[in-house]
PDB file of the backbone (N, CA, C, O) and the ligand in Angstrom, with CONECT records:
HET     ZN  A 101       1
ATOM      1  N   UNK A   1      -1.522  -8.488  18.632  1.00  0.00           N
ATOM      2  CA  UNK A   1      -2.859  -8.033  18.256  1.00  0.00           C
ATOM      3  C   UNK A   1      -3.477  -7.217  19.391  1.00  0.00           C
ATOM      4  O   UNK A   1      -3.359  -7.542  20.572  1.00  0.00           O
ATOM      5  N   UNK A   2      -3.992  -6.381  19.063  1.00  0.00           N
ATOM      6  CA  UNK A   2      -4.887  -5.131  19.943  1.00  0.00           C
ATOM      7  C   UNK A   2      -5.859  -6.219  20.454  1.00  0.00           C
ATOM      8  O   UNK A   2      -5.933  -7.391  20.084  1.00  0.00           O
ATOM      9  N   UNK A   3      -6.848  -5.333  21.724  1.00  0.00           N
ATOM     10  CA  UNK A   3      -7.802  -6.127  22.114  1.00  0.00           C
ATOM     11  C   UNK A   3      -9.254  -6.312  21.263  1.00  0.00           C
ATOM     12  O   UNK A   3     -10.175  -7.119  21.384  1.00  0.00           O
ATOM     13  N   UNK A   4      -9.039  -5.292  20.439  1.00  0.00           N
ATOM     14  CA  UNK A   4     -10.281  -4.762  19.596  1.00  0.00           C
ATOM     15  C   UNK A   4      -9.879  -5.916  18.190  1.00  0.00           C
ATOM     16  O   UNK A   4     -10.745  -6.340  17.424  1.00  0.00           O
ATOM     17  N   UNK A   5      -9.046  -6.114  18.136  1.00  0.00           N
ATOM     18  CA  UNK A   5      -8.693  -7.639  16.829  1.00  0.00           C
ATOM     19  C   UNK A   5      -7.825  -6.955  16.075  1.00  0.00           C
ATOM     20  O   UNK A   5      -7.225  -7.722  15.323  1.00  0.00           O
ATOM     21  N   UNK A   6      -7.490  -5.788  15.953  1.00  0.00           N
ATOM     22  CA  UNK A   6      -6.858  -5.259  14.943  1.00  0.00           C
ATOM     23  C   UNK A   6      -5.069  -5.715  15.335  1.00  0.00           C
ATOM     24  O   UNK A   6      -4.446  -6.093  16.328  1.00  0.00           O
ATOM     25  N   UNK A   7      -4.777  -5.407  13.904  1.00  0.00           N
ATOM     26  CA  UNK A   7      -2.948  -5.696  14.087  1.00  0.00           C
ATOM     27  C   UNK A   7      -2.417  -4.451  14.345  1.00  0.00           C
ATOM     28  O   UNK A   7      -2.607  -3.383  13.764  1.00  0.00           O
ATOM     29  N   UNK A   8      -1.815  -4.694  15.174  1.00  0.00           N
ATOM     30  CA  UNK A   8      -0.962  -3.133  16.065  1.00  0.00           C
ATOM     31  C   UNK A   8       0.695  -2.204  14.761  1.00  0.00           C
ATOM     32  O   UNK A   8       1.307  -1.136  14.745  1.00  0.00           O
ATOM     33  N   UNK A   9       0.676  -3.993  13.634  1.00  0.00           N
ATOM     34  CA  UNK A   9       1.306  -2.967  12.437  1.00  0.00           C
ATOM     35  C   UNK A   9       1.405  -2.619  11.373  1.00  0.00           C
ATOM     36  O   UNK A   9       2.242  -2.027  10.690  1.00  0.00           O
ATOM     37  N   UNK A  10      -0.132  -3.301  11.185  1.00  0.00           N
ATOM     38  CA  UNK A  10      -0.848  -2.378   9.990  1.00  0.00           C
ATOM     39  C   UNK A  10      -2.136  -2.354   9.895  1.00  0.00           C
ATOM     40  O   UNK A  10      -2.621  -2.560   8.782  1.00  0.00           O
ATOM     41  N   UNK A  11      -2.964  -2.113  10.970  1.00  0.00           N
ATOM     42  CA  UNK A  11      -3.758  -1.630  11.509  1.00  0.00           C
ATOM     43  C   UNK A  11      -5.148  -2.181  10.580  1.00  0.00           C
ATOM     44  O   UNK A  11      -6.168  -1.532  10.350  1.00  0.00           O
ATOM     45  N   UNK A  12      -4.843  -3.502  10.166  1.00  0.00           N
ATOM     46  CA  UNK A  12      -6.193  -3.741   9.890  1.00  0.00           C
ATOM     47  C   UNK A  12      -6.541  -4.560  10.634  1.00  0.00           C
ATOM     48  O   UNK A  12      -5.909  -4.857  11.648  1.00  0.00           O
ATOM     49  N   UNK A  13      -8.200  -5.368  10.084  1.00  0.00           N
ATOM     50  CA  UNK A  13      -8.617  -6.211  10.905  1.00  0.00           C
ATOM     51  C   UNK A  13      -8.496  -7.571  11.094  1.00  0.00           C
ATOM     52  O   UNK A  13      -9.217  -8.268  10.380  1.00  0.00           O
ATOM     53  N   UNK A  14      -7.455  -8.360  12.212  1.00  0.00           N
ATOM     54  CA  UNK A  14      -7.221  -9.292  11.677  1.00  0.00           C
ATOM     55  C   UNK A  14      -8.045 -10.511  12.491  1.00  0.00           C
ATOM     56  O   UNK A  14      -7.981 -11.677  12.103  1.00  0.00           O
ATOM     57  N   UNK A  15      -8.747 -10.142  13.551  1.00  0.00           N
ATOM     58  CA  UNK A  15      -9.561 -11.122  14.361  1.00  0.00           C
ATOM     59  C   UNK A  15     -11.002 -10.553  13.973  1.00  0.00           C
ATOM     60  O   UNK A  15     -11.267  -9.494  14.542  1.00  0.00           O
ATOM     61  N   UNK A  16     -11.903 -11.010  13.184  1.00  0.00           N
ATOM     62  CA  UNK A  16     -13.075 -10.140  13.047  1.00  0.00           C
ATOM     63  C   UNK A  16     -13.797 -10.685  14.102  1.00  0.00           C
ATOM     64  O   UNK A  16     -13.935  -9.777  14.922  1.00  0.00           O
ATOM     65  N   UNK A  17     -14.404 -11.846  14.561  1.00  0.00           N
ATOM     66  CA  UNK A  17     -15.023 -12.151  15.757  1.00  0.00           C
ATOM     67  C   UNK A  17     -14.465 -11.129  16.882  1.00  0.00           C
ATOM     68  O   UNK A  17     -15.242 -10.339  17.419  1.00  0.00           O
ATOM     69  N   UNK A  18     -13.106 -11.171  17.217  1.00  0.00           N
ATOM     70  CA  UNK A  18     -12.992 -10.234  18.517  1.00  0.00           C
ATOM     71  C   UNK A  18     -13.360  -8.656  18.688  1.00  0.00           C
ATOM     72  O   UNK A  18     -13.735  -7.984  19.649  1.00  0.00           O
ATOM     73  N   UNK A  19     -12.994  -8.275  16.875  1.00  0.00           N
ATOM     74  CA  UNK A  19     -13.598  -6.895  16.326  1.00  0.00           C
ATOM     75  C   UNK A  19     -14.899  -6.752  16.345  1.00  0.00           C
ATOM     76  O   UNK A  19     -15.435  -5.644  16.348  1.00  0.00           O
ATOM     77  N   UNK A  20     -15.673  -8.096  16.364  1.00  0.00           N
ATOM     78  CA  UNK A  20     -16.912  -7.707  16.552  1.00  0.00           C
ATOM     79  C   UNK A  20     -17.870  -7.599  17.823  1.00  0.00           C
ATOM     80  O   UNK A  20     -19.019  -7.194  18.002  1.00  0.00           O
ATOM     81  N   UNK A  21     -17.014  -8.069  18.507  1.00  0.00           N
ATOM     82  CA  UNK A  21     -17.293  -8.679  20.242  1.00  0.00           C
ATOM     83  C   UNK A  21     -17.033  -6.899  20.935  1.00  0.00           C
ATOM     84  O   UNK A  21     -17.762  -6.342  21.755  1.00  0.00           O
ATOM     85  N   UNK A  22     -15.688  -6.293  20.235  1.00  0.00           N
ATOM     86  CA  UNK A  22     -14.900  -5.319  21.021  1.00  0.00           C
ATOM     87  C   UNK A  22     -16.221  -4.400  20.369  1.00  0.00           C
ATOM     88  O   UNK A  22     -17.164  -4.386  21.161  1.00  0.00           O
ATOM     89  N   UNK A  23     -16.477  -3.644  19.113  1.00  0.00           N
ATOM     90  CA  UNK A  23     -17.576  -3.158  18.922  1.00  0.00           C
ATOM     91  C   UNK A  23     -18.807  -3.328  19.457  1.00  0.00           C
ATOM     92  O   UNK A  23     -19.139  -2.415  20.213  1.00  0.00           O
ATOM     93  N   UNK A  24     -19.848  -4.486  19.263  1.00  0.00           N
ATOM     94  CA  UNK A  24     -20.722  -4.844  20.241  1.00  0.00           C
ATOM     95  C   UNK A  24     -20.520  -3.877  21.679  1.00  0.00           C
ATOM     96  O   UNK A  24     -21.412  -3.147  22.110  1.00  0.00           O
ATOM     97  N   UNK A  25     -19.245  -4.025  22.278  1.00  0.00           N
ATOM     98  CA  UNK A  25     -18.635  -3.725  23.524  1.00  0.00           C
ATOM     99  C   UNK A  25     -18.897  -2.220  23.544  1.00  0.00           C
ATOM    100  O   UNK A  25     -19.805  -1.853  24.289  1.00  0.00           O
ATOM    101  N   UNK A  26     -18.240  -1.290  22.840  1.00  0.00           N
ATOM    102  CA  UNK A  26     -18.161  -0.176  22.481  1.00  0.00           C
ATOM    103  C   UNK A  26     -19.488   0.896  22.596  1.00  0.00           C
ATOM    104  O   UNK A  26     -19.759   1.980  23.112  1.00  0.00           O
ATOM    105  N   UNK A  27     -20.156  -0.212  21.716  1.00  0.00           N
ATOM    106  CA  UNK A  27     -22.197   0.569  21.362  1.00  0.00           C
ATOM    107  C   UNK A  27     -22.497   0.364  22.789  1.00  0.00           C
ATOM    108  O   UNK A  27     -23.549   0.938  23.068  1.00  0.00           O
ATOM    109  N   UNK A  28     -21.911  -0.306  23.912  1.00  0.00           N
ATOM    110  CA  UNK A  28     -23.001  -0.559  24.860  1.00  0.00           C
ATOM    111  C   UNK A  28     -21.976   0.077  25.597  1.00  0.00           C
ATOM    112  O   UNK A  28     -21.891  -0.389  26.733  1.00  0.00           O
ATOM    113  N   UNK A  29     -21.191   0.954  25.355  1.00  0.00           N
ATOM    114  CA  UNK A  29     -20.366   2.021  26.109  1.00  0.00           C
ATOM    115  C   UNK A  29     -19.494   1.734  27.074  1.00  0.00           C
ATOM    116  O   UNK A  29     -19.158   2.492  27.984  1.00  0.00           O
ATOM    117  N   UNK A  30     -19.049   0.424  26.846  1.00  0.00           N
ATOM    118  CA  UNK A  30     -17.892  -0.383  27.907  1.00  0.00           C
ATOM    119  C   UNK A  30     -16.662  -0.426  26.927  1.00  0.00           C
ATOM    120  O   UNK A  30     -16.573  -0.527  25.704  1.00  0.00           O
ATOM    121  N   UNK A  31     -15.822  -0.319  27.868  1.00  0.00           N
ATOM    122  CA  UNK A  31     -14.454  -0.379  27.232  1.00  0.00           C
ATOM    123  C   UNK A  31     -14.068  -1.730  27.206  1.00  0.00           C
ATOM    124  O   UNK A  31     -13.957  -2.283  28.300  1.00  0.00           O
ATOM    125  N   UNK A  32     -13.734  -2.680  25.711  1.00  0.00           N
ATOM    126  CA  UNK A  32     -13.392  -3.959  26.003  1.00  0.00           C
ATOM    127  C   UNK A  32     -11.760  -4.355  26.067  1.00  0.00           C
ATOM    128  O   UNK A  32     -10.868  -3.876  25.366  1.00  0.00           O
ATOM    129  N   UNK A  33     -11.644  -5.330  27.073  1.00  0.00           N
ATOM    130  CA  UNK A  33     -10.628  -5.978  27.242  1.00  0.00           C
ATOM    131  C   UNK A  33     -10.578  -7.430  27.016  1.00  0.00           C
ATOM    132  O   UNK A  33     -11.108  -8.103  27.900  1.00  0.00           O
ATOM    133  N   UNK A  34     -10.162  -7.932  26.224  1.00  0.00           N
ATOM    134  CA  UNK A  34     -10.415  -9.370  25.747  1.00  0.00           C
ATOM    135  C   UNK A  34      -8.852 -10.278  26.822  1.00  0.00           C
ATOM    136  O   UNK A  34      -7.685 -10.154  26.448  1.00  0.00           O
ATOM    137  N   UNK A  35      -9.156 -10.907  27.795  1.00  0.00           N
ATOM    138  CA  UNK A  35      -8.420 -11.940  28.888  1.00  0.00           C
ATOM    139  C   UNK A  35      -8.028 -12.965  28.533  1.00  0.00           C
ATOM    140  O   UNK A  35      -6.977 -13.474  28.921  1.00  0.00           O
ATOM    141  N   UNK A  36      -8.870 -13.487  27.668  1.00  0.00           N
ATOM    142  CA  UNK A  36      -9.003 -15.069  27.002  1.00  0.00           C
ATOM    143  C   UNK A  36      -7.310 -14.844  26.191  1.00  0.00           C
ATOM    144  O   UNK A  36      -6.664 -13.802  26.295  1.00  0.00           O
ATOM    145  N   UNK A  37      -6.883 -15.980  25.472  1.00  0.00           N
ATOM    146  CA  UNK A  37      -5.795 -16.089  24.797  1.00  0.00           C
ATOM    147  C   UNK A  37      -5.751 -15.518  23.622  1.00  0.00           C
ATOM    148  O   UNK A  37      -6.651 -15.745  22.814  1.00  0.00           O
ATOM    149  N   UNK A  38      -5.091 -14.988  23.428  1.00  0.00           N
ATOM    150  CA  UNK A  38      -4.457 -14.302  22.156  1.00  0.00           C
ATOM    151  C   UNK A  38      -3.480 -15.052  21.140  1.00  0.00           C
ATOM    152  O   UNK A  38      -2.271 -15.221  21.301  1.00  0.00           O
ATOM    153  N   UNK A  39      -4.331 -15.502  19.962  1.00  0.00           N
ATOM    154  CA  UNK A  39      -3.801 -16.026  18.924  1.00  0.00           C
ATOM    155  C   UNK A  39      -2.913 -15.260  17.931  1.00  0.00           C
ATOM    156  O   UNK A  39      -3.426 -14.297  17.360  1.00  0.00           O
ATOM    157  N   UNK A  40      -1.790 -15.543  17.695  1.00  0.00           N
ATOM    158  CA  UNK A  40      -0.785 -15.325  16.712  1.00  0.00           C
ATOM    159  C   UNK A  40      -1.170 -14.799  15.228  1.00  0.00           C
ATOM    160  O   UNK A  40      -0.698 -15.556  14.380  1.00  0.00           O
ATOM    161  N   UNK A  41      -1.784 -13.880  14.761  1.00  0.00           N
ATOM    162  CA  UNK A  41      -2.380 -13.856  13.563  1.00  0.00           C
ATOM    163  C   UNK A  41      -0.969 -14.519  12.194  1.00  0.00           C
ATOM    164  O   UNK A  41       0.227 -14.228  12.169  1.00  0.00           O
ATOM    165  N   UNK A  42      -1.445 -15.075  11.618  1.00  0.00           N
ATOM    166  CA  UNK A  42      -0.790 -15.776  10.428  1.00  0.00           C
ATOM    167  C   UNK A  42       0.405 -15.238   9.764  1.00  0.00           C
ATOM    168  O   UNK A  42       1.454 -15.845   9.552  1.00  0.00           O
ATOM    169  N   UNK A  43       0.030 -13.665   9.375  1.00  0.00           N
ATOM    170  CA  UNK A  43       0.770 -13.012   8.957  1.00  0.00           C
ATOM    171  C   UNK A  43       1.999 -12.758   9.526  1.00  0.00           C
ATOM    172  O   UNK A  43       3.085 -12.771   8.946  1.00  0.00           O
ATOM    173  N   UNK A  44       1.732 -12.475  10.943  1.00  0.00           N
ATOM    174  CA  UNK A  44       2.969 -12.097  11.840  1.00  0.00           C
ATOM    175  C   UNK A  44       3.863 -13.474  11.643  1.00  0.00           C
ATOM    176  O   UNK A  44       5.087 -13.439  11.519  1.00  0.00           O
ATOM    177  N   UNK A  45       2.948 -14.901  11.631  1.00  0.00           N
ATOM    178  CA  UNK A  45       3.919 -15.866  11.665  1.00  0.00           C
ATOM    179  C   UNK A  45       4.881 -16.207  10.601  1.00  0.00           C
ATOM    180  O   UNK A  45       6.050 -16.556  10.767  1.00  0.00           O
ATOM    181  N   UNK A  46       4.098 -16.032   9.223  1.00  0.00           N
ATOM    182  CA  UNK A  46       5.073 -15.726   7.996  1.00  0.00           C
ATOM    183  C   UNK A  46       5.948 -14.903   8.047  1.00  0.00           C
ATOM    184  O   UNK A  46       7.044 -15.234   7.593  1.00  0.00           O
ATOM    185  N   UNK A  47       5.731 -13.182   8.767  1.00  0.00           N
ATOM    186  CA  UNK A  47       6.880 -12.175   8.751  1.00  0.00           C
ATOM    187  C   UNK A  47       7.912 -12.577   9.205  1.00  0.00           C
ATOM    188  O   UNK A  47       8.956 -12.265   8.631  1.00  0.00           O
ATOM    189  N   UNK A  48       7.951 -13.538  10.584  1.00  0.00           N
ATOM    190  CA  UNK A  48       8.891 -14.636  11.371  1.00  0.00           C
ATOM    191  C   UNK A  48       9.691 -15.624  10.589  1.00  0.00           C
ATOM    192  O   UNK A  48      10.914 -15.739  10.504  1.00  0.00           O
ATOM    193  N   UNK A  49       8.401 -16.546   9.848  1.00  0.00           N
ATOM    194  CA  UNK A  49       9.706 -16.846   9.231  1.00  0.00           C
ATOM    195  C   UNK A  49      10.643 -16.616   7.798  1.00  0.00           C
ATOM    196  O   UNK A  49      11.586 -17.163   7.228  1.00  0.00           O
ATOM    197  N   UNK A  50       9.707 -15.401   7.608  1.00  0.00           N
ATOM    198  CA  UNK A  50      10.747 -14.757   6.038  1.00  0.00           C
ATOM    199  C   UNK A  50      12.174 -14.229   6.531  1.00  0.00           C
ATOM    200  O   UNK A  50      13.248 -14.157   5.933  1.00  0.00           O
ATOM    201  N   UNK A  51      11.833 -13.912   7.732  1.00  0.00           N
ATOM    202  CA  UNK A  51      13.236 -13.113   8.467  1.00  0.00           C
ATOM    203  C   UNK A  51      14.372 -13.907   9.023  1.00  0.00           C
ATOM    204  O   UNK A  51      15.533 -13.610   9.305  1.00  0.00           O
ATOM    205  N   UNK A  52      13.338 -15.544   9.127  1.00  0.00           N
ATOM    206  CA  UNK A  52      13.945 -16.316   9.826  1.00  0.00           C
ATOM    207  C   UNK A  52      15.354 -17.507   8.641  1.00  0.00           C
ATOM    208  O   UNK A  52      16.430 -18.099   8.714  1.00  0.00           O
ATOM    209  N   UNK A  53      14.350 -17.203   7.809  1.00  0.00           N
ATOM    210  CA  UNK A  53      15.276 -17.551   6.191  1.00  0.00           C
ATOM    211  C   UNK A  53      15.635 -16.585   5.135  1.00  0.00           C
ATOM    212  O   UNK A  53      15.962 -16.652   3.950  1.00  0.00           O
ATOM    213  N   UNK A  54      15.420 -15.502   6.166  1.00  0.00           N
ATOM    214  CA  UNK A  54      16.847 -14.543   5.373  1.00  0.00           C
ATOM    215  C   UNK A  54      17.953 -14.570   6.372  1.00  0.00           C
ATOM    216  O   UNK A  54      19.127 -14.580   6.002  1.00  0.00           O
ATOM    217  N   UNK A  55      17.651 -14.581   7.483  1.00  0.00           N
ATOM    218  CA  UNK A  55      18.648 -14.298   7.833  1.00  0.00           C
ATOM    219  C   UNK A  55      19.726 -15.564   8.106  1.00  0.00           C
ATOM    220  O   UNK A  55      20.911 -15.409   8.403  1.00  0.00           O
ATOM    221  N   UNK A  56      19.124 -16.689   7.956  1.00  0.00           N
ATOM    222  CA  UNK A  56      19.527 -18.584   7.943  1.00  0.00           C
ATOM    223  C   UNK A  56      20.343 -18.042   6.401  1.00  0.00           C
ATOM    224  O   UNK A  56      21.443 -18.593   6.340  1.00  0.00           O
ATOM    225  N   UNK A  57      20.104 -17.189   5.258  1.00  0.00           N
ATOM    226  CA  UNK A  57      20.967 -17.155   3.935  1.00  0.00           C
ATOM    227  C   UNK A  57      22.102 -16.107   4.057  1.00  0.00           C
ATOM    228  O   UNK A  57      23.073 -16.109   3.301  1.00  0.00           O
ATOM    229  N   UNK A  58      21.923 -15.233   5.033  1.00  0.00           N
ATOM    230  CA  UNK A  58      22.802 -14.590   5.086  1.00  0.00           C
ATOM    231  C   UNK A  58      23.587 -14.819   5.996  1.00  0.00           C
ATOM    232  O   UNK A  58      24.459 -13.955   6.081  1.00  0.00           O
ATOM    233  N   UNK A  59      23.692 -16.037   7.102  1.00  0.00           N
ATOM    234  CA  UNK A  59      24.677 -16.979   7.581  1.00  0.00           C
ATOM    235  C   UNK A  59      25.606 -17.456   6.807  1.00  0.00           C
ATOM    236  O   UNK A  59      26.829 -17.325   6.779  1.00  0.00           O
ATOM    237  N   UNK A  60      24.538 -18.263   5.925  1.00  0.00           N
ATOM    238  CA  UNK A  60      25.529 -19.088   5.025  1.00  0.00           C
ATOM    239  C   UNK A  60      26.525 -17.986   4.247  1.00  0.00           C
ATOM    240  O   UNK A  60      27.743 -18.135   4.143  1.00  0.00           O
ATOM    241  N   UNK A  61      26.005 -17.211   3.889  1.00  0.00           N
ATOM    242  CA  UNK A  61      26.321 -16.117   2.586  1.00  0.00           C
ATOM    243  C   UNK A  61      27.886 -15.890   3.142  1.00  0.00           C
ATOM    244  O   UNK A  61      29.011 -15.989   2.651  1.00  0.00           O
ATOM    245  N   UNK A  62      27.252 -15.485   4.599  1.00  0.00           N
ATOM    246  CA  UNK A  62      28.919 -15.207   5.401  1.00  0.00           C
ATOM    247  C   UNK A  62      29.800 -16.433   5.566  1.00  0.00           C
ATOM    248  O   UNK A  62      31.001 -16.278   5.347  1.00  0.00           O
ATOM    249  N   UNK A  63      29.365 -17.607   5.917  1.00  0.00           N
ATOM    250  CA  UNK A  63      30.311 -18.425   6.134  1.00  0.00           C
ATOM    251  C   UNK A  63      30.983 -18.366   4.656  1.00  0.00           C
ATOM    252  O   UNK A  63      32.207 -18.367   4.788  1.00  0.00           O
ATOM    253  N   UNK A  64      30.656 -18.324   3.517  1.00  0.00           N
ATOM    254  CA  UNK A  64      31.052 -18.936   2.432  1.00  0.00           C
ATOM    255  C   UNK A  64      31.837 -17.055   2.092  1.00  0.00           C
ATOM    256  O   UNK A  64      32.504 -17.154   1.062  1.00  0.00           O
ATOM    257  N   UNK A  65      31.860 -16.525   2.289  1.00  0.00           N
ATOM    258  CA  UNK A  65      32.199 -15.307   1.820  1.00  0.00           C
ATOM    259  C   UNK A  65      33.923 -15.409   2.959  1.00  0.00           C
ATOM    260  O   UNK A  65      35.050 -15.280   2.480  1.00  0.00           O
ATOM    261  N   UNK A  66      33.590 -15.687   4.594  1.00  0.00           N
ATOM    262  CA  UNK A  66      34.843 -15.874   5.198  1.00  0.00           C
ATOM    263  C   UNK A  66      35.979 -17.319   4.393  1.00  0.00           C
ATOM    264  O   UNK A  66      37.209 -17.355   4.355  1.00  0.00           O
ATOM    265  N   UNK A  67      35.135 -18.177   3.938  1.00  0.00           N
ATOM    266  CA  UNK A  67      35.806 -19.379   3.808  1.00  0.00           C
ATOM    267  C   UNK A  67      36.793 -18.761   2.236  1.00  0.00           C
ATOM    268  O   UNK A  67      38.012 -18.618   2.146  1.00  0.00           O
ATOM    269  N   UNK A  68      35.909 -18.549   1.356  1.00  0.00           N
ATOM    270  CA  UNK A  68      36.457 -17.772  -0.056  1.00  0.00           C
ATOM    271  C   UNK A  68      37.177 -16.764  -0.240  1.00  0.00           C
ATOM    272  O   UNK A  68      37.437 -16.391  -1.384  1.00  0.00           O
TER     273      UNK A  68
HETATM  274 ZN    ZN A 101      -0.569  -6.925  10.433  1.00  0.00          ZN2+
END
């Protein structure tokens, strides 16, 4: 995630508090950098594990494709 809240890959908004902190930031003509911790937005964690159980089926797919 950007510092401004947005997702860096598909560019919407996925922290609105930090989007609104980084704006706030912006109008008062400072460039924001958010230090504090950076949370995992949800989505990214699902993209993880759709990839993570395709690619756990296309293990198997192979073992059973070498064994057959
Ligand atoms: Zn995203």
């Amino acid at each position: 995630m950007r510092p401004d809240g947005t997702c860096p890959f598909c560019e919407q908004v996925v922290d609105y508090k930090r989007n609104a902190k980084s704006e706030a930031a912006l109008a008062r003509g400072e460039e924001f950098s958010a230090q504090d911790e950076v949370p995992v937005p949800w989505h990214l964690k699902l993209l993880l594990v759709a990839a993570a159980l395709y690619l756990g089926w296309r293990a198997i797919e192979g073992v059973g494709w070498l064994v057959g």
